[in-house]
N, C-alpha and C positions, 0 to 999 in steps of 0.2 A: 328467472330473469331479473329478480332481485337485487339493484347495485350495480348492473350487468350493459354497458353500451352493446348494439348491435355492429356486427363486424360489417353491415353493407344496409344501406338507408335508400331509396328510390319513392320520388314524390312529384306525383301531378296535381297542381291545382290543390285541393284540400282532400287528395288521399294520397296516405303514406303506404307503403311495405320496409320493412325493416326486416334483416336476416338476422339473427342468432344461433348463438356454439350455445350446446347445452351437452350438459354429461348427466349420466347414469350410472348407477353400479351393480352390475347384474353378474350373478355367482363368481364376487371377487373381481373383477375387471370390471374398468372404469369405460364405460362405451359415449361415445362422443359423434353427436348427430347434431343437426342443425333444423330450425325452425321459421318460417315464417309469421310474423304478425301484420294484418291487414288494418288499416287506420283511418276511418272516415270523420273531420271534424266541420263542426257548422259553428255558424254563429246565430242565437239565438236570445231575445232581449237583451243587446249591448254582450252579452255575455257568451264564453265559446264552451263549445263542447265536442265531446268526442267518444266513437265508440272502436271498439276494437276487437279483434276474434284472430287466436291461433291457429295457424295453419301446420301439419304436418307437410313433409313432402308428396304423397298421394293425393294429397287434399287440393294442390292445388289443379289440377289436368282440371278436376270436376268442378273447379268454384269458376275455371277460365271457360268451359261447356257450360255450364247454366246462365251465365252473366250474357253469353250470346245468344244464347237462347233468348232468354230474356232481351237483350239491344233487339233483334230478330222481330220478336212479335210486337216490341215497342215500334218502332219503325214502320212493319206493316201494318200495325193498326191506324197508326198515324195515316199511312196515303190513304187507306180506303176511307176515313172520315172524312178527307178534303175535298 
């Protein structure tokens, strides 16, 4: 992803996804898949930062199942404190 704009950018608040074309060359043919990058950035002493993690295509079903999971038990842990 070197040099490389993402072909598709989608951003809430301070997280991004960005899509990417990426090739490979696997026995002689050039194979052409696409990836994910997930983007959360903060601000922290006047100063910004940011962390980032590739996603395959598989990768996402199970990063959009655990983030619920996770919202899920946030939430109910939340009511039964109150």
């Amino acid at each position: 992803m070197v040099n490389q704009k993402p072909i598709a950018k989608f951003r809430s608040g301070t997280i991004e996804c960005a899509i990417w074309k990426n090739e490979k060359e696997r026995d002689g043919m050039v194979l052409e898949y696409k990836t994910a990058s997930l983007r959360k950035s903060w601000k922290q002493d006047d100063q910004w930062h940011d962390a980032t993690i590739q996603l395959r295509r598989n990768d996402i079903q199970k990063v959009i199942l655990v983030l619920q999971k996770a919202q899920e038990s946030l939430l109910l842990d939340g009511e039964s404190n109150e």
